[in-house]
C-alpha positions as CSV (number, residue, x, y, z in Angstrom):
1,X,-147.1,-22.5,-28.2
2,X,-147.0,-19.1,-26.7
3,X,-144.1,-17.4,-25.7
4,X,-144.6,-17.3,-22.1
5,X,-145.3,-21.4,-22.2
6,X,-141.9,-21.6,-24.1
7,X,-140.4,-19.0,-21.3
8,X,-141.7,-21.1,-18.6
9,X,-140.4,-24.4,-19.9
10,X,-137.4,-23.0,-20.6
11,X,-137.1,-21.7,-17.1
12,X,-137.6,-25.1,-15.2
13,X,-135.3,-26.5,-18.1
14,X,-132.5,-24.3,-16.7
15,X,-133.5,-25.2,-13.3
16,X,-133.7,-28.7,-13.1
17,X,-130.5,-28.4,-15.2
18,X,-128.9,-26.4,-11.7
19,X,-130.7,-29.1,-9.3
20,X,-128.8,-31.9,-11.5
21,X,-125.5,-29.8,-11.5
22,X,-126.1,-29.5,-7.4
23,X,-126.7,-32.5,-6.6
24,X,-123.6,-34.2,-9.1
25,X,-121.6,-32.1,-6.5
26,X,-123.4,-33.5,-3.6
27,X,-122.9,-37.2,-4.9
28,X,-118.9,-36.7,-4.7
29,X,-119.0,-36.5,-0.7
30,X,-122.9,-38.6,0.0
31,X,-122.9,-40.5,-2.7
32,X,-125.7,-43.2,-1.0
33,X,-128.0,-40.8,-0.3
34,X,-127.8,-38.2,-3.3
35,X,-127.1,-40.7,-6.2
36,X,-131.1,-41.4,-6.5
37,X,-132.1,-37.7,-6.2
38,X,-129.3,-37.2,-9.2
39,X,-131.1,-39.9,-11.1
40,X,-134.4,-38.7,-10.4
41,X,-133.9,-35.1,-11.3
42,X,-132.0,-36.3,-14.3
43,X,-134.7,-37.6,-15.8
44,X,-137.1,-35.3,-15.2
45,X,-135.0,-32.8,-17.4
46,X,-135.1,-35.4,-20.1
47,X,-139.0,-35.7,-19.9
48,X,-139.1,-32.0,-19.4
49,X,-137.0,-31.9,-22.8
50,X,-139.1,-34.3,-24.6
51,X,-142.4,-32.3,-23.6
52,X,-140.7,-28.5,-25.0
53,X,-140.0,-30.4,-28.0
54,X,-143.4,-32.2,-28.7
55,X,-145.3,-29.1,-27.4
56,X,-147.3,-31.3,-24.9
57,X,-147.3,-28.4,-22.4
58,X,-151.1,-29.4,-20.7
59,X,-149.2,-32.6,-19.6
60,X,-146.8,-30.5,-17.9
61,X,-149.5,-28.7,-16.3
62,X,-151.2,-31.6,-15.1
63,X,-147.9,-33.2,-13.8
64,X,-147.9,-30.1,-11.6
65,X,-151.0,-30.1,-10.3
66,X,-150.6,-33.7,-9.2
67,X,-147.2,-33.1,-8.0
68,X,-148.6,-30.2,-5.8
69,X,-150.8,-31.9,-4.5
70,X,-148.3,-35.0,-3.4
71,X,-146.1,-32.4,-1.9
72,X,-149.1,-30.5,0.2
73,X,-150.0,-34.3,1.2
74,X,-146.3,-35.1,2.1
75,X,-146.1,-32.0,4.0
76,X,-148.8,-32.6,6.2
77,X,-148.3,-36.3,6.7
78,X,-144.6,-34.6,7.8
79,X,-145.9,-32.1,10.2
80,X,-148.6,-35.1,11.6
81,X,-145.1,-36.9,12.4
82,X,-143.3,-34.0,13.8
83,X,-145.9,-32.9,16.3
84,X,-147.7,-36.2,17.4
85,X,-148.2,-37.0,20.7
86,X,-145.4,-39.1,22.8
């Protein structure tokens, strides 16, 4: 693996470990509506772990394209609903 794939991992390690942290402090006052985002996030550091460890980085990489993708799909579905017609 190449030192800026281990850089990069390492990076959304220490992320999704600040997200989890975050929202663990968001679940203390709106715990019904963070508590799945916790859970959610929390186990996309283990996977993210499990990934660095076995060196399956193209995974990753394809994870993100299709995760792009959903979020360019959910924006504009979002936007459709914002400014439809009344």
């Amino acid at each position: 693996m190449e030192i800026e794939e281990k850089d990069t991992v390492f990076l959304m390690t220490l992320a999704i470990f600040g997200a989890v942290l975050a929202s663990g402090l968001a679940v203390l006052l709106q715990w019904i509506v963070v508590l799945p985002l916790t859970l959610a996030v929390l186990i996309l550091m283990i996977i993210t772990y499990f990934l660095y460890k076995k060196r399956a980085i193209h995974l990753s990489e394809n994870g993100e394209n299709w995760v792009m993708i959903l979020t360019l799909l959910a924006f504009i579905a979002s936007f459709i609903y914002l400014y439809r017609p009344v």
